[in-house]
N, C-alpha and C positions, 0 to 999 in steps of 0.2 A: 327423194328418189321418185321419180315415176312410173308409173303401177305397170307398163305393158313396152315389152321389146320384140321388134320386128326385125328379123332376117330375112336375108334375099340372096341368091343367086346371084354370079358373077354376071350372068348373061339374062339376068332381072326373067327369067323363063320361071322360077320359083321361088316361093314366099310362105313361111310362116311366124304366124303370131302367138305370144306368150305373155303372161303374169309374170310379174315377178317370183310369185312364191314357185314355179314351176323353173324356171332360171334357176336361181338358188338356191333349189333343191339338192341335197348331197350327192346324189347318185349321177345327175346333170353334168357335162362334160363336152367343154371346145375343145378337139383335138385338133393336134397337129402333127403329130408324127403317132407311126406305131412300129412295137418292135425298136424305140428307138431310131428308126428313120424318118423320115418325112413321108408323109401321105405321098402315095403314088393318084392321079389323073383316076383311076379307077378306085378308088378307096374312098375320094371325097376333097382334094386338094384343091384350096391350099389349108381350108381350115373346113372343118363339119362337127353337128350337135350330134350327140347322143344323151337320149332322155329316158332309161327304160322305162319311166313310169308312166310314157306316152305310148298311144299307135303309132307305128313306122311311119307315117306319111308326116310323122313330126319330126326326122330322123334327117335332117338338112345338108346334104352335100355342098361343095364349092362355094361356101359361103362368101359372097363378096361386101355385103356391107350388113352389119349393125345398128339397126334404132332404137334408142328409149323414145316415148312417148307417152304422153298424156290422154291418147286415143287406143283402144281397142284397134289393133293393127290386121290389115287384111292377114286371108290365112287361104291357100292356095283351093285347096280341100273343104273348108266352110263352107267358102263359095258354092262347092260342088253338091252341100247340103247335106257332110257331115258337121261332127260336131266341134265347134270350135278349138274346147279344153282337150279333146281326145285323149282322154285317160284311161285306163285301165282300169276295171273297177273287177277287181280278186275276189272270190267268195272264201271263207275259210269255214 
């Protein structure tokens, strides 16, 4: 399997990159419908990530295409000189 998957945008305007262990992660989730419908235009259709154990800027609407890879995949936001992993780090 290859260690890092890249998402994108239907309209290639947005990109983020992932580890696997962050992919399949339990909590990690491609939707496609809610409510039992299909994603409305405004929800995130045709397909979007939710990863709560990311920051929202990981939270990928209109997903149009999927990569695995064997490279560390661009990440919209990285770029901008956050941090890549964007994880949540919880104090208890």
């Amino acid at each position: 399997m290859l260690p890092y998957v890249s998402l994108v945008t239907s309209d290639e305007g947005y990109y983020v990159g992932f580890d696997i262990p962050s992919i399949l992660h339990p909590q990690t989730l491609l939707a496609y419908e809610m409510n039992g419908a299909p994603l409305t235009l405004e929800h995130g259709a045709p397909l979007r990530l939710a990863t709560p154990t990311k920051y929202g800027i990981k939270q990928i609407k209109r997903i149009g295409r999927i990569e695995y890879t064997d490279k560390r995949p661009r990440d919209f936001w990285a770029e901008q000189g956050y941090d890549w992993y964007s994880e949540h780090n919880y104090i208890s």
